[in-house]
MDAnalysis code that builds the backbone (N, CA, C; Angstrom):
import MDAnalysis as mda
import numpy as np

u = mda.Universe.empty(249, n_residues=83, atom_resindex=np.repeat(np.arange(83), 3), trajectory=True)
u.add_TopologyAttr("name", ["N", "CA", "C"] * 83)
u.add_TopologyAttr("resid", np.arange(1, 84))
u.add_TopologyAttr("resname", ["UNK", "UNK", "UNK", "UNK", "UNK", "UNK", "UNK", "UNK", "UNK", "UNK", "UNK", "UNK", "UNK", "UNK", "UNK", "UNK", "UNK", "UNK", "UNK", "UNK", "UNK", "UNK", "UNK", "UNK", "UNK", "UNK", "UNK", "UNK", "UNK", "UNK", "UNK", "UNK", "UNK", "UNK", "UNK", "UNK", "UNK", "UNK", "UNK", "UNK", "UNK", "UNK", "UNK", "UNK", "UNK", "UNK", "UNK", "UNK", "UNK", "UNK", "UNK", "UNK", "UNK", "UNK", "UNK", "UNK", "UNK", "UNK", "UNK", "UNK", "UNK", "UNK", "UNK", "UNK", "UNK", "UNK", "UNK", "UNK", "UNK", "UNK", "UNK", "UNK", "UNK", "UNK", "UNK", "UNK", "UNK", "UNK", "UNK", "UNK", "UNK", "UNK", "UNK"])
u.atoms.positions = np.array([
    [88.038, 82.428, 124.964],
    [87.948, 83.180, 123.720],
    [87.099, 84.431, 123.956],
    [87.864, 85.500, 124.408],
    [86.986, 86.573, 124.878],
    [85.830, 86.911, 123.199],
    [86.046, 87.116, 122.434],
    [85.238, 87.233, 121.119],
    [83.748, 86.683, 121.405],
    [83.989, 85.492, 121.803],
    [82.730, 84.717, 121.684],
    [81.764, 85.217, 123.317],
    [82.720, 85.901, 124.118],
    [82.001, 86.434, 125.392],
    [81.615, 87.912, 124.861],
    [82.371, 88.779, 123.781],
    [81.901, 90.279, 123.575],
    [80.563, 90.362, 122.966],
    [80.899, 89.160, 121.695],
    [79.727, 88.944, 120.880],
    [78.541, 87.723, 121.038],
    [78.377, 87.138, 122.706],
    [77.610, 86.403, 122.849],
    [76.399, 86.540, 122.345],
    [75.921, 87.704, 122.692],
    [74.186, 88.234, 121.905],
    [73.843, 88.097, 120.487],
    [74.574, 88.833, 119.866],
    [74.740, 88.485, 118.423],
    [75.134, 86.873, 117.977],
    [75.862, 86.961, 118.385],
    [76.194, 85.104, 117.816],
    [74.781, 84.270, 118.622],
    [74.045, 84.131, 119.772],
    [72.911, 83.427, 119.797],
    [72.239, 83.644, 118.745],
    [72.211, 85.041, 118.363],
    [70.663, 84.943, 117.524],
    [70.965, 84.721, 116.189],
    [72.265, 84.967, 115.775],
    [72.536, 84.539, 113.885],
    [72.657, 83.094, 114.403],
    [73.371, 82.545, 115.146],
    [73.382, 81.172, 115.272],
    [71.713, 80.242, 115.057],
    [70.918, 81.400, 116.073],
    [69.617, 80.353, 116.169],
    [69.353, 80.464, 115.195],
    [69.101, 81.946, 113.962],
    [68.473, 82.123, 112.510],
    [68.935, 81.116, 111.410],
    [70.409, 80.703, 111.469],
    [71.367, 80.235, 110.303],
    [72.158, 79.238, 110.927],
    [71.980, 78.979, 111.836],
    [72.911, 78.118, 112.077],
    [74.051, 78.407, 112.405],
    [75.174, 77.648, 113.404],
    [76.812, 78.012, 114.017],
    [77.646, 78.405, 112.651],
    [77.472, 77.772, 111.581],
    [78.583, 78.130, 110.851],
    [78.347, 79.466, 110.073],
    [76.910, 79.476, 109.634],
    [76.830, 80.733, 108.628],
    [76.236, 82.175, 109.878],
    [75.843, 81.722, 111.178],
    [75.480, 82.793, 111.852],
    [77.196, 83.523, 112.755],
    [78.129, 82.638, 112.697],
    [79.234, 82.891, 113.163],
    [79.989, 84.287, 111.640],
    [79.695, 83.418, 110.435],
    [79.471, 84.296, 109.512],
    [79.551, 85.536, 109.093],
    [78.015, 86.045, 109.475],
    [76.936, 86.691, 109.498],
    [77.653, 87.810, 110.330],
    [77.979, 87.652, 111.980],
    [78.733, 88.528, 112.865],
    [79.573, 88.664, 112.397],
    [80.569, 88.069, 111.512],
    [82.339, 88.423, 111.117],
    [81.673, 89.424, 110.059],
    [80.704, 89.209, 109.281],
    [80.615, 90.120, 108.302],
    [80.095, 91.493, 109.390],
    [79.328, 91.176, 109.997],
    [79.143, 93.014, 110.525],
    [80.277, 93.315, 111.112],
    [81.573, 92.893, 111.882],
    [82.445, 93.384, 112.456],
    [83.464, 93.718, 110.968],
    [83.345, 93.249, 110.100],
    [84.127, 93.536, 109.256],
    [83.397, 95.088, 108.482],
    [82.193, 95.301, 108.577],
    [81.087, 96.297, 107.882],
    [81.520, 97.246, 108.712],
    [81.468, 97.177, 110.346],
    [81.772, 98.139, 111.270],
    [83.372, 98.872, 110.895],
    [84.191, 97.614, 110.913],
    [85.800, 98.332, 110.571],
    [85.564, 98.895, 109.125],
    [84.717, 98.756, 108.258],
    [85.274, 99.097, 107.411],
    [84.508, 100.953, 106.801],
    [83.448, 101.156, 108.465],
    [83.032, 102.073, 108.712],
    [84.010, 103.139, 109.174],
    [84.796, 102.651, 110.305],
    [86.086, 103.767, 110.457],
    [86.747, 104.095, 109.914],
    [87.337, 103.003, 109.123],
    [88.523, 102.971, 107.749],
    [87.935, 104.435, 106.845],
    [86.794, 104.287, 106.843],
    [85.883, 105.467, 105.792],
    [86.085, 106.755, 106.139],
    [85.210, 106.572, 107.718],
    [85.652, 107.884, 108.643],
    [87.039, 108.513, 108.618],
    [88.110, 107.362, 108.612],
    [89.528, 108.253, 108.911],
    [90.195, 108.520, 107.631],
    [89.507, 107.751, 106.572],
    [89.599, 108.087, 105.052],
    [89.428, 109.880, 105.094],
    [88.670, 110.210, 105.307],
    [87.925, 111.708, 105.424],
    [88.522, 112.805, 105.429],
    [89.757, 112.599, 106.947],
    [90.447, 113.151, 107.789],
    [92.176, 112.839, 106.622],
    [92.499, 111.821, 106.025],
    [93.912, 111.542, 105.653],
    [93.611, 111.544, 104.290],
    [93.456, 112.953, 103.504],
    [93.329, 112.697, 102.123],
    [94.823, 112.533, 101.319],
    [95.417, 112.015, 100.320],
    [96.022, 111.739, 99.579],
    [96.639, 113.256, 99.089],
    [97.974, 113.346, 99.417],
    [98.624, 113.966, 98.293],
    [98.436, 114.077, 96.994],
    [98.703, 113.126, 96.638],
    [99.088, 112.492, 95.218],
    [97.521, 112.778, 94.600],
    [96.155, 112.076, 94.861],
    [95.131, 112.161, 94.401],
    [93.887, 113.112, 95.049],
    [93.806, 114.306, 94.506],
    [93.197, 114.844, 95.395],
    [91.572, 114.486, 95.691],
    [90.930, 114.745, 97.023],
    [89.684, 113.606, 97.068],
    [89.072, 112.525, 97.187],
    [90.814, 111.373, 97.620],
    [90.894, 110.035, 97.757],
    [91.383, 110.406, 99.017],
    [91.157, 108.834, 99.644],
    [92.016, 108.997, 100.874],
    [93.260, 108.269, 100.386],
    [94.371, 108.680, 101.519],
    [95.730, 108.273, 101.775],
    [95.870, 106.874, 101.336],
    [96.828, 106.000, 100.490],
    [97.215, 104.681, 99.883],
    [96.907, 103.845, 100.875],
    [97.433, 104.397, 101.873],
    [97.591, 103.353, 103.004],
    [95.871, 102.960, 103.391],
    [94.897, 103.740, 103.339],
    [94.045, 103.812, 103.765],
    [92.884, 102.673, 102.425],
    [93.530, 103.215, 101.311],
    [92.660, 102.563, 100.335],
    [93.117, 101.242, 100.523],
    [94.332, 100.325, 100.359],
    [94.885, 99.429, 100.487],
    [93.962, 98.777, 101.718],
    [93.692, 99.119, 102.851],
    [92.622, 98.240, 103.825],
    [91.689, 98.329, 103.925],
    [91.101, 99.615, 102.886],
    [89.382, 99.359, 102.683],
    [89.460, 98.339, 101.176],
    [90.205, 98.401, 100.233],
    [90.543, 96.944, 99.384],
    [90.204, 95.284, 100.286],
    [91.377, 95.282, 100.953],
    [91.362, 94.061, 101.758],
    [89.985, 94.054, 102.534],
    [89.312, 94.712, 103.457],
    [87.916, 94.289, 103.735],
    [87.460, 94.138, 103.129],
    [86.851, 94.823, 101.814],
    [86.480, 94.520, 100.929],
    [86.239, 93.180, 100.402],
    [87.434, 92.734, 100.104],
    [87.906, 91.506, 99.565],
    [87.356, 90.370, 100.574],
    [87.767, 90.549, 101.499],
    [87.644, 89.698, 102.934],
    [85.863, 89.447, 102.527],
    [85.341, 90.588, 103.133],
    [84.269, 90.467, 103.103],
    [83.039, 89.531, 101.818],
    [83.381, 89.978, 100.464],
    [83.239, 89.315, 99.493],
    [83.717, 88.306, 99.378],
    [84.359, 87.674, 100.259],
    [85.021, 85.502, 100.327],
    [84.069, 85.351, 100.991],
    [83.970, 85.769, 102.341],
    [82.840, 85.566, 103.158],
    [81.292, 85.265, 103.009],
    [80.890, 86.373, 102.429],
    [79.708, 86.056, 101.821],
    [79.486, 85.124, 100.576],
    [80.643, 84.556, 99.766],
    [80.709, 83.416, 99.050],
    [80.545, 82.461, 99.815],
    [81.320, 82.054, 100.957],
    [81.642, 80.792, 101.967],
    [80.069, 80.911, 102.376],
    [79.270, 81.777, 102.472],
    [77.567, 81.865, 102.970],
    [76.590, 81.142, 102.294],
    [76.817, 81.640, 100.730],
    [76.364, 80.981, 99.842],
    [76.523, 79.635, 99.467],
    [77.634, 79.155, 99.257],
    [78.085, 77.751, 99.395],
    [77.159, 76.745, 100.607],
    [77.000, 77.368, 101.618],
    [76.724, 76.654, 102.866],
    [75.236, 77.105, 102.832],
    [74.942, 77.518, 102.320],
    [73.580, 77.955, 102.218],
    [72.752, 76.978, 100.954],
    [73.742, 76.393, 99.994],
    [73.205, 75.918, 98.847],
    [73.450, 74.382, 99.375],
    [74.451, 73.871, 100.621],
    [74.396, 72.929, 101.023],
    [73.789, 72.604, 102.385],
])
């Protein structure tokens, strides 16, 4: 599972702070924070026809879904955090 060899460093130390399940977590949420840093960046560059000052549909549509993603995630934290 190359993932768990890119992000060995990070996953020891949320693991040792929180534990395997919520420190495994913890890293999906920053890799999801990171993508949803470029998504922004190339937002910038592909503004919208249609709306001027937005980015391109296509672009809002997968900063939505991280979004979303991200906000389950940090629910599934809480849950496991209250148990």
């Amino acid at each position: 599972m190359p993932v768990f060899d890119e992000k060995r460093a990070e996953l020891e130390h949320y693991e040792t702070m929180m534990g395997v399940p919520r420190g495994r977590l913890a890293v999906t949420l920053d890799a999801i924070t990171d993508a949803m840093s470029l998504v922004g960046q190339h937002g910038i560059y592909c503004q919208s026809q249609r709306q001027a000052g937005k980015p391109a549909m296509d672009i809002q549509i997968v900063m939505k879904s991280l979004t979303d993603a991200k906000e389950l995630i940090q629910s599934v934290m809480e849950e496991l955090k209250k148990n």
